[in-house]
C-alpha positions as a printed Julia matrix, in Angstrom:
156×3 Matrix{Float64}:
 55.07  -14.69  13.81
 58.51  -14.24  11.35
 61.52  -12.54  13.94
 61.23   -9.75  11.59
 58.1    -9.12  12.84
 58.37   -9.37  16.19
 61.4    -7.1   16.49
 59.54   -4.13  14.22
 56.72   -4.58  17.2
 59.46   -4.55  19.89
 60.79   -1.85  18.22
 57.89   -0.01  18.22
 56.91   -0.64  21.5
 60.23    0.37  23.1
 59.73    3.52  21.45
 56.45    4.1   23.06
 57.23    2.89  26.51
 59.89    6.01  26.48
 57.82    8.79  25.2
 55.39    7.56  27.46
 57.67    8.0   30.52
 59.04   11.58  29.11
 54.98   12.73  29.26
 54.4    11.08  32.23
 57.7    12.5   34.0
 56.3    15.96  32.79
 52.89   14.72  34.56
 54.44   14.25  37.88
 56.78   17.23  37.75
 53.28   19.24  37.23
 51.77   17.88  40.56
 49.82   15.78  38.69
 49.2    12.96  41.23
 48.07   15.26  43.75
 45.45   16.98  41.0
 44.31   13.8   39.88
 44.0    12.05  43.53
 42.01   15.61  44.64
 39.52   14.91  41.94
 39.71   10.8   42.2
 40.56   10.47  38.57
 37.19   11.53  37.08
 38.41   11.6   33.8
 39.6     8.42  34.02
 36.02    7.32  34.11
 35.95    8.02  30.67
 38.79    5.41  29.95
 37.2     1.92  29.39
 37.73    1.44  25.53
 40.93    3.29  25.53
 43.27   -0.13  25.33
 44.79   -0.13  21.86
 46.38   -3.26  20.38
 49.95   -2.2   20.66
 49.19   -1.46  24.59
 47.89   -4.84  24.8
 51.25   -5.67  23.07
 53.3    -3.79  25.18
 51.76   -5.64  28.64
 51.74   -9.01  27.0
 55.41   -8.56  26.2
 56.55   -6.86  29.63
 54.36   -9.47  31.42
 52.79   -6.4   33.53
 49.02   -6.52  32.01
 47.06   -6.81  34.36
 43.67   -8.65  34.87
 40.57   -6.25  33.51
 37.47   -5.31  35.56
 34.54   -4.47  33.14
 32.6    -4.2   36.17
 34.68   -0.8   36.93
 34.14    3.06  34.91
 37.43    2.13  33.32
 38.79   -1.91  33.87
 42.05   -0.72  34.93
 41.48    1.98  37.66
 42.06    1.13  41.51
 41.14    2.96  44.42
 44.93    3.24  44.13
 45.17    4.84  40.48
 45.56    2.94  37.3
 46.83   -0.59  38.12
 48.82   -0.46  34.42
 52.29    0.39  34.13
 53.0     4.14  32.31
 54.45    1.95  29.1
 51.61    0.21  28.87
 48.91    3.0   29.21
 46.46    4.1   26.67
 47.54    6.95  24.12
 44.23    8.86  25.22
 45.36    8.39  28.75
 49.01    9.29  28.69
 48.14   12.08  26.42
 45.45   13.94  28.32
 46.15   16.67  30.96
 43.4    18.52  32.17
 43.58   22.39  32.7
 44.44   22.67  36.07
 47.4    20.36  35.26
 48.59   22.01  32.04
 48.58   25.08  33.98
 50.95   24.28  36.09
 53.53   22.98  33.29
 56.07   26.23  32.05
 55.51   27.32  28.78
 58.89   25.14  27.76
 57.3    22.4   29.42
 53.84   22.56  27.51
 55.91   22.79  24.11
 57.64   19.81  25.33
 54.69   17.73  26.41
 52.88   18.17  23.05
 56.47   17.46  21.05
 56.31   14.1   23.06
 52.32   13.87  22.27
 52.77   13.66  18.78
 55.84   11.75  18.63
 53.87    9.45  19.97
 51.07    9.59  17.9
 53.3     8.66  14.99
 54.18    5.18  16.72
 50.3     4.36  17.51
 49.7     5.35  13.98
 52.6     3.3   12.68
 50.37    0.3   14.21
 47.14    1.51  12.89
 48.81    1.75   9.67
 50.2    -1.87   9.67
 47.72   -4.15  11.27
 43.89   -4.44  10.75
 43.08   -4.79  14.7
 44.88   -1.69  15.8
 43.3     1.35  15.74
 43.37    4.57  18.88
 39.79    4.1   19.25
 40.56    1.22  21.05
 40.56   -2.86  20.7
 37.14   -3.42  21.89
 35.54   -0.93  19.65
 37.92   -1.75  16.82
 36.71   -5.09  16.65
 33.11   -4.58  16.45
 34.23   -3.65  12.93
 36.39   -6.0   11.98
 34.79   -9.84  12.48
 36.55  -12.78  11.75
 40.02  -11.13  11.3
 42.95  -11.59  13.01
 44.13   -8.27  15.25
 47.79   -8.64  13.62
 47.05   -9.01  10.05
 48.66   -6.95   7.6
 46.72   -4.11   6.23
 47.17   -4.34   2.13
């Protein structure tokens, strides 16, 4: 892969790994570890084809993805939580917050959140935009539609 290359993904990617902490710090600040743990994550259930190509990208480079478990409702939830790092999360899963956590976010706090959700967007779609493997549906169901080419090909 050309430098040039690399550094637009690193670029990229350090990009998301901070909006990703702003939402998640927003997350937190609503209680929403304690919501979550209270209802064991069911919507992370929901979860398993949520791993795009620049999260895969993102662990790959920070050396923190860990190993999947198909076997699982999602291959990265624990009976801790999700065994990824916040950088490294799905959009879908950084993104969501239920009602019960939204609720619990000020009014300045929602604005913000959903400022930071689409800020975000624009970097995943940046990806989708560029290569033919990335898409936010996901890796695994992006590449039922896309055999015999490679993930980080240029789109024309």
């Amino acid at each position: 892969m050309p430098e040039s290359e690399r550094q637009w993904i690193e670029q990229q990617i350090a990009h998301i790994h901070q909006l990703q902490r702003q939402l998640h710090a927003l997350f937190v600040q609503a209680q929403g570890l304690k919501h979550c743990q209270s209802c064991l994550g069911s919507c992370c259930e929901r979860g398993n084809n949520h791993m795009t190509l620049a999260n895969v990208l993102s662990g790959l480079l920070d050396r923190t993805l860990p190993a999947a478990d198909f076997s699982q409702t999602c291959p990265f939830l624990t009976d801790q939580g999700c065994a990824l790092s916040v950088e490294s999360r799905p959009f879908n899963c950084v993104t969501f917050i239920c009602d019960t956590i939204e609720e619990c976010l000020s009014d300045e706090d929602q604005k913000r959140f959903y400022t930071f959700e689409r800020q975000l967007r624009e970097h995943y779609t940046a990806f989708d935009q560029r290569y033919v493997g990335s898409s936010l549906q996901g890796l695994l169901i992006r590449s039922q539609s896309m055999p015999g080419s490679q993930y980080l090909a240029h789109r024309l």
